[in-house]
N, C-alpha and C positions, 0 to 999 in steps of 0.2 A: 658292540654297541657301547661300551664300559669305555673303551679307547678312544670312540670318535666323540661320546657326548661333549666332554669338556673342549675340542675344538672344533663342534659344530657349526657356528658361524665360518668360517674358513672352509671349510667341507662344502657349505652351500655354496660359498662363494666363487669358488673352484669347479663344482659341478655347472654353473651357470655358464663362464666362463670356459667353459671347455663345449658346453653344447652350444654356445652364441660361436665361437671361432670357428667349428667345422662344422656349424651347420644354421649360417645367419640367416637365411632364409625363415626360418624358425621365431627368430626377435619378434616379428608383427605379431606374432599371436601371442603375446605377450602384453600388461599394460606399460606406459612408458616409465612410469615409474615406478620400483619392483620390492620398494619397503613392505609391502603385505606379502606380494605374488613370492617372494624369491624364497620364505621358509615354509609355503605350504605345499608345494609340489615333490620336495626334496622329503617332509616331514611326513607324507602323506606312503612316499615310498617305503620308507623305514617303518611306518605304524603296519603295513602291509606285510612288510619280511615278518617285524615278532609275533604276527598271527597265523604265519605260514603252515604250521601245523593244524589248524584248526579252519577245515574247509569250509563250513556251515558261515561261519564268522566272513572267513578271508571273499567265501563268495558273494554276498551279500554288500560286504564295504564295497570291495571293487566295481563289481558290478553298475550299485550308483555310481561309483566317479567314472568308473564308463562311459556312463550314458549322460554325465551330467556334462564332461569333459567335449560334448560335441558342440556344444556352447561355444566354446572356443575356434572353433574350426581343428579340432585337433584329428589326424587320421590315419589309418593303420600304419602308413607310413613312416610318421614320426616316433615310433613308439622304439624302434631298434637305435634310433640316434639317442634318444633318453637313456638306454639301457647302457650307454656305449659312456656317454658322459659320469653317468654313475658309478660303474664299474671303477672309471679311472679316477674322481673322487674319495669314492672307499679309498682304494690300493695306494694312493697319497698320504690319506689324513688318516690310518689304519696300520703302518709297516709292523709294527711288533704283534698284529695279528692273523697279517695279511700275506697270503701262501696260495699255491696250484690249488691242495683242497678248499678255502674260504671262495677262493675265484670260483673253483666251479660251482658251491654252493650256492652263491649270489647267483649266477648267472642261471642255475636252475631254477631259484625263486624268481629271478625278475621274469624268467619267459613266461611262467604261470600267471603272474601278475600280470604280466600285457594281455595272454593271451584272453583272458578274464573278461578284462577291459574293453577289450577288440569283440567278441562275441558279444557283450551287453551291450556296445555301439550299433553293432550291428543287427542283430536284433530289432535297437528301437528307432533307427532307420526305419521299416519297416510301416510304419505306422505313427511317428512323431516328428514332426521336424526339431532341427537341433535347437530352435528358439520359436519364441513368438511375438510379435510385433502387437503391445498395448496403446490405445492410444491414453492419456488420461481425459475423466473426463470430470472430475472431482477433485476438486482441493482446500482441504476446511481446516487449518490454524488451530492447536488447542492448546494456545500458549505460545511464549516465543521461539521453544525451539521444540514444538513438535505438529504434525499432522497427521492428517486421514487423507491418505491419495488413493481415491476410486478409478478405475480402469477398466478400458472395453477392449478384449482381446480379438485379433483380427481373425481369428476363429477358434473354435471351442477349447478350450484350457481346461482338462481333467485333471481334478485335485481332489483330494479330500480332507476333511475340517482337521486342521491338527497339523498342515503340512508347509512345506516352506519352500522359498525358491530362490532361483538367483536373477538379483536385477541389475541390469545396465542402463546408463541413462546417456543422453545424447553427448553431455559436456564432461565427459570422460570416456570416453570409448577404450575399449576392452578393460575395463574395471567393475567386477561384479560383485556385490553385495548381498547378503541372505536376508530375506524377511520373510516373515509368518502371514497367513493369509488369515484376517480378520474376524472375515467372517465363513461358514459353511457355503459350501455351492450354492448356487443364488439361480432360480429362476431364468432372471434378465442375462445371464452368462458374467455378471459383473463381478470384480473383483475389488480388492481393499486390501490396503497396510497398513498401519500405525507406525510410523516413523519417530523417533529422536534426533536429531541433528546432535550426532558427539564431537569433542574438540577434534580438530584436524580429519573428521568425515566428509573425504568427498563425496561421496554417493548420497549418503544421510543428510547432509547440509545444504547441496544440490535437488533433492528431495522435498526437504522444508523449506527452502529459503527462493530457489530459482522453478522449481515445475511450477506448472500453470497446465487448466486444460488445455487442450491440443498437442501438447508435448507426446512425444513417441517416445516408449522405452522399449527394452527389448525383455524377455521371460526368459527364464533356463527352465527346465521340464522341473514339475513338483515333486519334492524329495523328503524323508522325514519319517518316521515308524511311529509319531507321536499322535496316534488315530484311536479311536474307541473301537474296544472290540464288541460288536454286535449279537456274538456268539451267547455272551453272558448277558445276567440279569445283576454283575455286583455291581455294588455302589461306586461312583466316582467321586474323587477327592485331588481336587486340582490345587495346586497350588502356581499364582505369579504372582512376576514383579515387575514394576515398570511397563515397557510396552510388552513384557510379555504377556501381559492381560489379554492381549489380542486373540491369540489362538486358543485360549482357553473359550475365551466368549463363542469361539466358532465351536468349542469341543460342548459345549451347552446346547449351540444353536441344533447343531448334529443329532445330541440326543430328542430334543425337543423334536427332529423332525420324523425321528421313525417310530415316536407315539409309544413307547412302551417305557412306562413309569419305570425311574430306578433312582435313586436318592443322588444327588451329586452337591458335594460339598465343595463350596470356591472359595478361598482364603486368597487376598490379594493386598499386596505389600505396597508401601512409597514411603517415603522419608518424609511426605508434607500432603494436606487433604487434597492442593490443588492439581495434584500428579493422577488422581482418581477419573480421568479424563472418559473412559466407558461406563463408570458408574450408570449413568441415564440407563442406558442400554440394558446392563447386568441387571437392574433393579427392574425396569418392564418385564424382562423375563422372570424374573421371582415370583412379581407379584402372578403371571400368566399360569406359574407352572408351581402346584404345592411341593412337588418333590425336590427344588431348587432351593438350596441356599448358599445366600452370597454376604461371604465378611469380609469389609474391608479393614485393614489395620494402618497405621501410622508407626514411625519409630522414635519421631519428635515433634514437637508443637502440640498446643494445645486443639482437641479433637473430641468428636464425639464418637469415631470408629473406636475400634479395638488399639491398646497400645501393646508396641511391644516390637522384639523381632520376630518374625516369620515361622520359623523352629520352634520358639518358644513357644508362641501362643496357639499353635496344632496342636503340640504333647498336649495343653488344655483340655482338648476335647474329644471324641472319639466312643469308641474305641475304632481302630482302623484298619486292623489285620484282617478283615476280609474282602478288603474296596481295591480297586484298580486305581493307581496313582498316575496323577500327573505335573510334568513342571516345565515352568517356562518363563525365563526371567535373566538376568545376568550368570554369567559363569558362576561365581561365589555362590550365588543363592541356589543357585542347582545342586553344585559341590555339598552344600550344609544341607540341603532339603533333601537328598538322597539318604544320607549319614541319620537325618531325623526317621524320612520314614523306613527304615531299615529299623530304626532303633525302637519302633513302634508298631515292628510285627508285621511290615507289608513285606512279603519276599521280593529278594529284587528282579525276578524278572516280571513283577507286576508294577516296576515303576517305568514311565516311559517320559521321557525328554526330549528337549534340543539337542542336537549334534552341539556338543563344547568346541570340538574343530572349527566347524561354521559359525558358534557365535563369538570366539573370540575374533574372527575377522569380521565383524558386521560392523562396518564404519561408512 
């Protein structure tokens, strides 16, 4: 790993390169343009190998990109042509590490790894189709570059409040994007996202700027560990930012629906009041629910929320060490909210997240 980091880039580029040549058939399932796609399938392998030891971990990762990977049309098939471009990758961009033992080692890991892969596909064959056909039928503006796109799935979409998924939309085919789902399971079977349109976001831009009802997109099966545990009665302490506010509201709505009081504290971030775009919503539930509380903060302009950044103004208040944590918001702010509540007594495996993987590609 020490050897290949520094010519990583080259490495991907090679393994690409080597699986499109002998095995082009393969390219369609792919998007045409491979600035995202071409370091997450290569990175996703490597994050797999240095977990190899640790089955609990490796089977769980894998497993989702399993079953997430049938989205693509990807199938058992493919899986030895992958191992095969890799293999020759490493053995490239690796020579001063790379011998009969490293080969066979890799190629022990990567069977494991597929075969992981192959059994969670198949599996959820089984009982899911590899996508689902949304149509929209909501689309509400909260600003110039954000919205609320509602959706009616062409049959039932099990999810749970906390959880996230991948979307495709028409005007990019095979280009998929992760977003949080708004709100908790709904009744009517409907769904919601909260969108951003970021700079050079096809998905996201296409999302806020060109969907309209009637628009069909497609669902990748819901994925995410960031769900309240039921089991307990501790208090919840969420923290987002941005449109990560989203899924925290669904993690409110969650608890509000299975009736058993427990304190949940929402601390939610923006750089300016008019980013506050769920506020209505958070605050209906506050005022509904006495064991909810929702603070919003700012980190510049003049405001009547809380000032400050996000870290700072939590140490504030508390105490914390016996609440289940939650976050949801930019990379950075996960990175420092993690570091916070560690630093304030919650153990970490009581803090739960976004996939950092998935959201540094959500564009």
């Amino acid at each position: 790993m020490a050897e290949l980091e520094p010519v990583a880039d080259k490495a991907v580029s090679y393994f690409y390169a080597l699986l499109f040549l002998h095995h082009p058939d393969l390219r369609e399932l792919f998007p045409p343009a491979m600035d995202v796609q071409r370091d997450r399938l290569f990175k996703a392998l490597l994050t797999a190998a240095r977990h190899a030891d640790d089955a609990g971990r490796l089977t769980s990762y894998l497993s989702a990109l399993g079953r997430a990977h049938r989205k693509y049309g990807t199938m058992a098939g493919h899986y030895p042509a992958v191992g095969e471009a890799l293999i020759g990758a490493l053995a490239r961009h690796a020579p001063l590490t790379w011998g009969e033992a490293t080969q066979a080692a890799w190629v022990r890991v990567y069977t494991v790894i597929s075969q992981i892969m192959i059994d969670a596909a198949a599996e959820d064959e089984r009982t899911s189709p590899p996508w689902w056909s949304a149509e929209i039928v909501g689309h509400e503006l909260c600003g110039p570059d954000a919205a609320v796109v509602t959706l009616r799935p062409d049959q039932p979409y099990p999810f749970l409040a906390g959880q996230y998924a991948g979307v495709e939309t028409p005007w990019w085919p095979r280009v998929w994007r992760h977003y949080s789902f708004s709100s908790a399971p709904r009744p009517d079977g409907l769904l919601s996202f909260h969108v951003k349109a970021v700079p050079a976001g096809w998905v996201s831009g296409a999302l806020v700027h060109r969907a309209r009802p009637g628009a069909v997109l497609r669902l990748g099966p819901p994925t995410g560990s960031m769900i309240v545990d039921h089991s307990t009665d501790n208090g919840l302490l969420c923290l987002g930012g941005g449109t990560g506010i989203a899924p925290i509201k669904a993690l409110v709505e969650d608890v509000a629906a299975h009736g058993v009081p427990r304190p949940v504290e929402v601390f939610y971030g923006a750089r300016r009041h008019g980013e506050f775009h769920v506020m209505d919503a958070l605050r209906g539930l506050e005022r509904e629910h006495p064991w909810l509380s929702v603070r919003p903060l700012v980190s510049d302009g003049p405001d009547r929320a809380l000032r400050g950044q996000l870290s700072t103004v939590v140490r504030a208040y508390g105490p914390w060490k016996d609440c289940d944590a939650y976050l949801s918001g930019p990379p950075e702010m996960i990175r420092s909210g993690v570091d916070t509540l560690v630093g304030v007594g919650i153990p970490s495996h009581r803090i739960r997240h976004d996939s950092l993987h998935e959201l540094l590609a959500v564009t």
